[in-house]
C-alpha positions as CSV (number, residue, x, y, z in Angstrom):
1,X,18.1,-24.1,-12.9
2,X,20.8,-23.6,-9.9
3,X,18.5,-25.8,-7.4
4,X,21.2,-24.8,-4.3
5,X,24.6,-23.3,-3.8
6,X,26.9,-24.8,-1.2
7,X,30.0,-23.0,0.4
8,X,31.4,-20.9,3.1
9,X,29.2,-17.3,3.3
10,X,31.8,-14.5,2.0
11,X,29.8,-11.8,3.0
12,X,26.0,-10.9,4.5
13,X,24.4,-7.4,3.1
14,X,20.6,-6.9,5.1
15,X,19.0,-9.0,2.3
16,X,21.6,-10.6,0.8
17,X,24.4,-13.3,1.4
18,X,27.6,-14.0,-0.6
19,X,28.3,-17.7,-0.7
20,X,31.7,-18.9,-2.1
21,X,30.8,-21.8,-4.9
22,X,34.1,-22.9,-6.6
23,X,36.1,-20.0,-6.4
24,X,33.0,-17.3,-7.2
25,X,31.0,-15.5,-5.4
26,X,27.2,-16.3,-5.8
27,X,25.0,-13.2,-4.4
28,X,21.7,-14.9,-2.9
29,X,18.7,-12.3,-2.0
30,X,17.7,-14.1,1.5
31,X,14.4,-13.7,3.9
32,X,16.0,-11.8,7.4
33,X,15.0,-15.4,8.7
34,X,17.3,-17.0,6.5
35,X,20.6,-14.3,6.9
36,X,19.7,-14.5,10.9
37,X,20.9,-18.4,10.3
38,X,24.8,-17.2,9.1
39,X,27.7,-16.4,9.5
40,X,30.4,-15.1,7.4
41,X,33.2,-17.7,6.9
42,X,30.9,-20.7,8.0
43,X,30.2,-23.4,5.6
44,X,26.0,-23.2,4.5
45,X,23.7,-25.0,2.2
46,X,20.6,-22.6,0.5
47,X,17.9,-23.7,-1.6
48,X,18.0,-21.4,-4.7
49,X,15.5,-20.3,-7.3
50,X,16.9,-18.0,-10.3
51,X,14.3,-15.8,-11.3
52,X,15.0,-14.5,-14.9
53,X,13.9,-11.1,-16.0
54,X,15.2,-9.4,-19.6
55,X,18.1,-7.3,-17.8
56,X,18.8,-9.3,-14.8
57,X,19.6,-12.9,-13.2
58,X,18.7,-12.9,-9.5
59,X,19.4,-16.1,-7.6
60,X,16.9,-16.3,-4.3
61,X,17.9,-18.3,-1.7
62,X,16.1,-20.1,1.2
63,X,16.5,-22.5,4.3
64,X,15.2,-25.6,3.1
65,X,13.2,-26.8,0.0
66,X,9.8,-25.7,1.0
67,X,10.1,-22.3,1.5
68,X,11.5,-22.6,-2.2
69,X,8.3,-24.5,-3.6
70,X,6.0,-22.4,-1.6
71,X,8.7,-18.6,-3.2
72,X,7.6,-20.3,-6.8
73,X,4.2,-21.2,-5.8
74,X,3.2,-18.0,-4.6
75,X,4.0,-16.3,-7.8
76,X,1.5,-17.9,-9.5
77,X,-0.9,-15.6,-8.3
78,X,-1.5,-12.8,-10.6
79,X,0.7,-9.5,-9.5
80,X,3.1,-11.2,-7.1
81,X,6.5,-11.4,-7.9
82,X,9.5,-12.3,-6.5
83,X,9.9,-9.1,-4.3
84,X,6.3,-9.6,-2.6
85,X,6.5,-13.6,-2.4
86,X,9.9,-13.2,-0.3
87,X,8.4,-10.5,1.8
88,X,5.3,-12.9,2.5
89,X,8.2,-15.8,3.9
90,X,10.3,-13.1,5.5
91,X,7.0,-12.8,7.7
92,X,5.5,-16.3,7.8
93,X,6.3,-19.7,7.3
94,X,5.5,-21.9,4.7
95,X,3.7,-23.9,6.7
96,X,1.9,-20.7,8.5
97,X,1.3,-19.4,5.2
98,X,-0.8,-23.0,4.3
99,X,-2.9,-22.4,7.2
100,X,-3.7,-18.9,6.9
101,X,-4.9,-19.9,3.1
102,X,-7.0,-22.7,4.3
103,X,-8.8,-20.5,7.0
104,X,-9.2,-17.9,4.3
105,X,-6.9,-15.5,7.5
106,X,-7.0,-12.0,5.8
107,X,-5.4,-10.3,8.8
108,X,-2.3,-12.8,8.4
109,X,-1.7,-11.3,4.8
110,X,-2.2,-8.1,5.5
111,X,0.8,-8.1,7.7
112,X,2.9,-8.3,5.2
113,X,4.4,-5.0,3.9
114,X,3.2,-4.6,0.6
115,X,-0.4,-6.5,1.1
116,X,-3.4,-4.4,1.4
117,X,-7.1,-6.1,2.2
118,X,-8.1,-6.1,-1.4
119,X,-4.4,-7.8,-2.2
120,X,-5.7,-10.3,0.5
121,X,-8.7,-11.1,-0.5
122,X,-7.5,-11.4,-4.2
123,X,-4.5,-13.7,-2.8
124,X,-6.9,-16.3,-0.8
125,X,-9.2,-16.7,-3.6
126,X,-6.3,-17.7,-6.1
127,X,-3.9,-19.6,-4.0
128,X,-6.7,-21.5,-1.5
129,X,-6.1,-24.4,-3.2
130,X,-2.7,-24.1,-5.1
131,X,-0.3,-24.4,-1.1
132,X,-1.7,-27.8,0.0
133,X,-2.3,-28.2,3.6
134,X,-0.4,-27.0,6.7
135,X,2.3,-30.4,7.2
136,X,3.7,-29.9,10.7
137,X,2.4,-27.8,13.9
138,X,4.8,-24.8,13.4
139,X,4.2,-21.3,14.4
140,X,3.3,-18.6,12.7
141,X,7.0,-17.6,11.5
142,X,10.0,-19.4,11.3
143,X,12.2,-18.9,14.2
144,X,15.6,-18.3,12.5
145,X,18.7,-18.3,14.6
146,X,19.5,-17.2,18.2
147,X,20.9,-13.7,18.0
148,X,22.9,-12.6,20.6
149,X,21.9,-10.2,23.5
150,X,23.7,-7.2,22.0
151,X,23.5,-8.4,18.0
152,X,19.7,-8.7,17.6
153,X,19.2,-5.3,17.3
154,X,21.1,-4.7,14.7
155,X,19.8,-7.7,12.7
156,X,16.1,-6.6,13.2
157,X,16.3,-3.4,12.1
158,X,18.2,-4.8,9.1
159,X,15.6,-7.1,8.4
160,X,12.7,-4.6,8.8
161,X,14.7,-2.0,6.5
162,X,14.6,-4.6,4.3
163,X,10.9,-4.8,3.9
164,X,10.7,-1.5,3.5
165,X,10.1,0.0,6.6
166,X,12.1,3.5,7.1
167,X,14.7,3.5,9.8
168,X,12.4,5.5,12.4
169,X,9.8,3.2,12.0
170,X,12.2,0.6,12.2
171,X,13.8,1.6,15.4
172,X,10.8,2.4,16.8
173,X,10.2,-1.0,16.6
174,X,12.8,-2.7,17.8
175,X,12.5,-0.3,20.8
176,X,8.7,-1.9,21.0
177,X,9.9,-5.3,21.2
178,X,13.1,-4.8,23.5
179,X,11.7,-6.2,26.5
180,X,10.5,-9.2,25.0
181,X,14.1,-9.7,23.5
182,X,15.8,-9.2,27.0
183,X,13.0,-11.6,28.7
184,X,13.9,-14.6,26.8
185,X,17.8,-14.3,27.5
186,X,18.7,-16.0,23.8
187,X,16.5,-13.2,21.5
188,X,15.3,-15.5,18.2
189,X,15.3,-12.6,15.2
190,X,12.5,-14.6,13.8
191,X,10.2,-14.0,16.4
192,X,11.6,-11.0,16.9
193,X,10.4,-9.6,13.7
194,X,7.0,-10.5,13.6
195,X,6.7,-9.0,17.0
196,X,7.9,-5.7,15.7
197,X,5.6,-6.2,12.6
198,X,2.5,-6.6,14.6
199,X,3.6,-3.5,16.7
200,X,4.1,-1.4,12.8
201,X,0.8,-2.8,11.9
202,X,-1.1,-1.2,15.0
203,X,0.7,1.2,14.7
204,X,-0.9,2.3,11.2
Protein backbone atom coordinates (compact mmCIF):
# COMPACT_ATOMS: atom_id res chain seq x y z
CA UNK A 1 0.00 0.00 0.00
CA UNK A 2 1.40 3.70 -1.07
CA UNK A 3 0.39 5.12 2.56
CA UNK A 4 1.51 8.97 1.20
CA UNK A 5 3.32 10.57 -1.62
CA UNK A 6 5.64 13.48 -0.92
CA UNK A 7 6.89 16.10 -3.57
CA UNK A 8 6.42 19.28 -5.36
CA UNK A 9 2.64 19.35 -7.12
CA UNK A 10 3.38 19.16 -11.05
CA UNK A 11 0.04 19.94 -11.97
CA UNK A 12 -3.79 20.41 -10.43
CA UNK A 13 -6.85 19.10 -12.80
CA UNK A 14 -10.51 20.03 -10.74
CA UNK A 15 -10.18 16.69 -8.98
CA UNK A 16 -6.93 15.69 -9.33
CA UNK A 17 -3.24 16.68 -8.37
CA UNK A 18 0.08 15.57 -9.97
CA UNK A 19 2.76 15.26 -7.31
CA UNK A 20 6.44 14.67 -8.49
CA UNK A 21 7.75 11.42 -6.42
CA UNK A 22 11.34 10.63 -7.57
CA UNK A 23 11.29 11.66 -10.99
CA UNK A 24 7.41 10.46 -11.75
CA UNK A 25 4.43 11.84 -11.74
CA UNK A 26 1.87 10.25 -9.20
CA UNK A 27 -1.88 11.40 -10.27
CA UNK A 28 -3.84 11.73 -6.87
CA UNK A 29 -7.86 12.08 -7.19
CA UNK A 30 -8.29 14.86 -4.28
CA UNK A 31 -11.55 16.30 -2.30
CA UNK A 32 -11.87 20.31 -3.76
CA UNK A 33 -10.94 20.85 0.02
CA UNK A 34 -7.73 19.13 -0.41
CA UNK A 35 -6.68 20.82 -4.27
CA UNK A 36 -7.91 24.30 -2.62
CA UNK A 37 -4.68 23.63 -0.16
CA UNK A 38 -1.95 23.64 -3.42
CA UNK A 39 -0.10 24.95 -5.50
CA UNK A 40 1.64 23.92 -8.45
CA UNK A 41 5.50 23.89 -7.90
CA UNK A 42 5.10 23.86 -4.00
CA UNK A 43 6.48 21.09 -1.99
CA UNK A 44 3.08 18.84 -0.33
CA UNK A 45 2.57 15.80 1.78
CA UNK A 46 -0.98 13.64 0.92
CA UNK A 47 -2.26 10.72 2.63
CA UNK A 48 -2.92 8.11 -0.06
CA UNK A 49 -5.16 5.14 -0.41
CA UNK A 50 -4.84 2.95 -3.72
CA UNK A 51 -8.03 1.48 -4.49
CA UNK A 52 -7.57 -1.54 -6.85
CA UNK A 53 -10.21 -2.48 -9.27
CA UNK A 54 -9.52 -5.29 -12.31
CA UNK A 55 -8.65 -2.51 -15.07
CA UNK A 56 -7.45 0.22 -13.00
CA UNK A 57 -5.02 1.52 -10.02
CA UNK A 58 -6.36 4.83 -8.64
CA UNK A 59 -4.33 6.42 -5.87
CA UNK A 60 -6.72 8.84 -3.64
CA UNK A 61 -5.27 11.38 -1.80
CA UNK A 62 -6.17 13.38 1.33
CA UNK A 63 -5.00 16.09 3.92
CA UNK A 64 -4.14 14.29 6.82
CA UNK A 65 -4.59 10.57 8.01
CA UNK A 66 -8.08 10.72 9.15
CA UNK A 67 -9.81 11.77 6.31
CA UNK A 68 -7.95 8.59 4.85
CA UNK A 69 -9.27 6.10 7.72
CA UNK A 70 -12.64 7.65 7.76
CA UNK A 71 -12.27 7.33 2.82
CA UNK A 72 -11.64 3.41 3.86
CA UNK A 73 -14.09 3.31 6.52
CA UNK A 74 -16.92 4.58 4.76
CA UNK A 75 -16.64 1.94 2.09
CA UNK A 76 -17.53 -0.60 4.26
CA UNK A 77 -20.95 0.18 3.88
CA UNK A 78 -22.67 -1.83 1.35
CA UNK A 79 -22.89 0.27 -2.23
CA UNK A 80 -20.36 3.01 -1.40
CA UNK A 81 -17.34 3.16 -3.22
CA UNK A 82 -14.63 5.25 -3.65
CA UNK A 83 -16.45 7.84 -5.86
CA UNK A 84 -19.35 8.37 -3.18
CA UNK A 85 -17.00 8.13 0.07
CA UNK A 86 -14.83 11.08 -1.49
CA UNK A 87 -17.90 13.06 -2.34
CA UNK A 88 -19.18 12.53 1.33
CA UNK A 89 -15.46 14.31 2.60
CA UNK A 90 -15.52 16.78 -0.31
CA UNK A 91 -18.72 18.02 1.70
CA UNK A 92 -18.01 17.20 5.39
CA UNK A 93 -15.30 16.57 7.63
CA UNK A 94 -14.37 13.59 9.17
CA UNK A 95 -14.98 14.75 12.30
CA UNK A 96 -18.58 16.30 11.00
CA UNK A 97 -19.24 13.16 9.38
CA UNK A 98 -18.75 11.26 13.18
CA UNK A 99 -21.32 13.52 14.51
CA UNK A 100 -23.82 13.52 12.01
CA UNK A 101 -23.61 9.43 12.43
CA UNK A 102 -23.98 9.62 16.07
CA UNK A 103 -27.11 11.95 15.94
CA UNK A 104 -28.47 9.59 13.33
CA UNK A 105 -28.46 13.57 10.99
CA UNK A 106 -30.23 12.40 7.77
CA UNK A 107 -30.39 15.96 6.29
CA UNK A 108 -26.37 16.06 6.72
CA UNK A 109 -26.09 13.01 4.16
CA UNK A 110 -28.42 13.96 1.97
CA UNK A 111 -26.33 16.90 1.05
CA UNK A 112 -24.14 15.08 -0.48
CA UNK A 113 -24.58 14.58 -4.32
CA UNK A 114 -25.20 11.21 -4.95
CA UNK A 115 -27.18 10.47 -1.39
CA UNK A 116 -30.84 10.14 -1.46
CA UNK A 117 -33.03 9.69 2.00
CA UNK A 118 -33.24 5.97 1.62
CA UNK A 119 -29.17 6.06 0.87
CA UNK A 120 -29.25 7.93 4.33
CA UNK A 121 -31.04 6.03 6.26
CA UNK A 122 -29.36 2.76 4.94
CA UNK A 123 -25.90 4.68 5.62
CA UNK A 124 -26.61 5.57 9.47
CA UNK A 125 -27.85 2.23 10.30
CA UNK A 126 -24.55 0.54 8.99
CA UNK A 127 -21.81 2.96 9.87
CA UNK A 128 -23.44 4.35 13.48
CA UNK A 129 -21.12 2.51 15.11
CA UNK A 130 -18.25 1.69 12.65
CA UNK A 131 -16.73 6.11 12.68
CA UNK A 132 -16.11 6.32 16.51
CA UNK A 133 -17.01 9.55 18.05
CA UNK A 134 -16.60 13.20 16.90
CA UNK A 135 -12.59 13.97 18.37
CA UNK A 136 -12.31 17.71 18.15
CA UNK A 137 -15.01 20.73 17.93
CA UNK A 138 -14.64 21.24 14.17
CA UNK A 139 -17.28 22.49 11.81
CA UNK A 140 -19.25 20.94 9.68
CA UNK A 141 -16.60 20.97 6.58
CA UNK A 142 -13.12 21.43 6.54
CA UNK A 143 -12.07 24.81 5.66
CA UNK A 144 -9.44 24.23 3.07
CA UNK A 145 -7.27 27.13 2.01
CA UNK A 146 -7.72 30.85 1.62
CA UNK A 147 -8.53 31.54 -1.97
CA UNK A 148 -7.95 34.68 -3.30
CA UNK A 149 -10.59 37.53 -4.00
CA UNK A 150 -10.55 36.94 -7.76
CA UNK A 151 -9.37 32.94 -7.64
CA UNK A 152 -12.27 31.50 -5.61
CA UNK A 153 -14.49 31.51 -8.23
CA UNK A 154 -12.90 29.55 -10.37
CA UNK A 155 -11.95 26.92 -7.69
CA UNK A 156 -15.68 26.52 -6.60
CA UNK A 157 -17.11 25.99 -9.62
CA UNK A 158 -14.28 23.48 -10.21
CA UNK A 159 -14.95 21.75 -7.17
CA UNK A 160 -18.86 21.67 -7.63
CA UNK A 161 -18.28 20.31 -11.35
CA UNK A 162 -16.49 17.87 -9.79
CA UNK A 163 -19.39 16.50 -7.80
CA UNK A 164 -21.36 16.41 -10.52
CA UNK A 165 -23.12 19.45 -10.67
CA UNK A 166 -23.56 20.87 -14.40
CA UNK A 167 -21.90 24.13 -15.04
CA UNK A 168 -25.31 26.28 -14.83
CA UNK A 169 -26.02 24.86 -11.72
CA UNK A 170 -22.64 25.41 -10.76
CA UNK A 171 -22.45 29.01 -11.63
CA UNK A 172 -25.63 29.58 -10.36
CA UNK A 173 -24.14 28.89 -7.29
CA UNK A 174 -21.27 30.52 -6.86
CA UNK A 175 -23.36 33.54 -7.96
CA UNK A 176 -25.50 32.53 -4.67
CA UNK A 177 -22.72 32.59 -2.39
CA UNK A 178 -20.75 35.79 -3.93
CA UNK A 179 -21.57 38.01 -1.22
CA UNK A 180 -20.66 35.91 1.46
CA UNK A 181 -17.24 35.39 -0.37
CA UNK A 182 -16.67 39.28 -0.71
CA UNK A 183 -17.88 39.79 3.15
CA UNK A 184 -15.16 37.84 4.54
CA UNK A 185 -12.32 39.67 2.54
CA UNK A 186 -9.99 36.19 2.45
CA UNK A 187 -12.99 33.66 0.75
CA UNK A 188 -12.09 29.93 2.40
CA UNK A 189 -13.26 27.44 -0.70
CA UNK A 190 -14.23 25.07 1.93
CA UNK A 191 -16.83 27.03 3.35
CA UNK A 192 -17.48 28.26 0.26
CA UNK A 193 -18.67 25.08 -1.04
CA UNK A 194 -20.87 23.91 1.36
CA UNK A 195 -22.56 27.25 1.20
CA UNK A 196 -23.20 26.75 -2.46
CA UNK A 197 -24.26 23.12 -1.71
CA UNK A 198 -26.91 24.12 0.67
CA UNK A 199 -28.13 26.80 -1.79
CA UNK A 200 -28.24 23.51 -4.80
CA UNK A 201 -29.96 21.56 -2.19
CA UNK A 202 -32.92 24.17 -1.72
CA UNK A 203 -32.77 24.71 -4.66
CA UNK A 204 -34.11 21.01 -5.74
Amino acid sequence: MIAFVSGPVAALAPDTAVVEVGGVGMAVQCTPGTLARLKVGQPARLATSLVVREDSLTLYGFADDDERQTFELLQTASGVGPRLAQAMLAVHSPDALRRAFAAGDEKALTAVPGIGKKGAQKLLLELKDRLGAPVGSAGPLSTGASAGVAGWRDQLHAALVGLGYASREADEAVEAVAPQAEASGTPQVGQLLRAALQTLNRAR
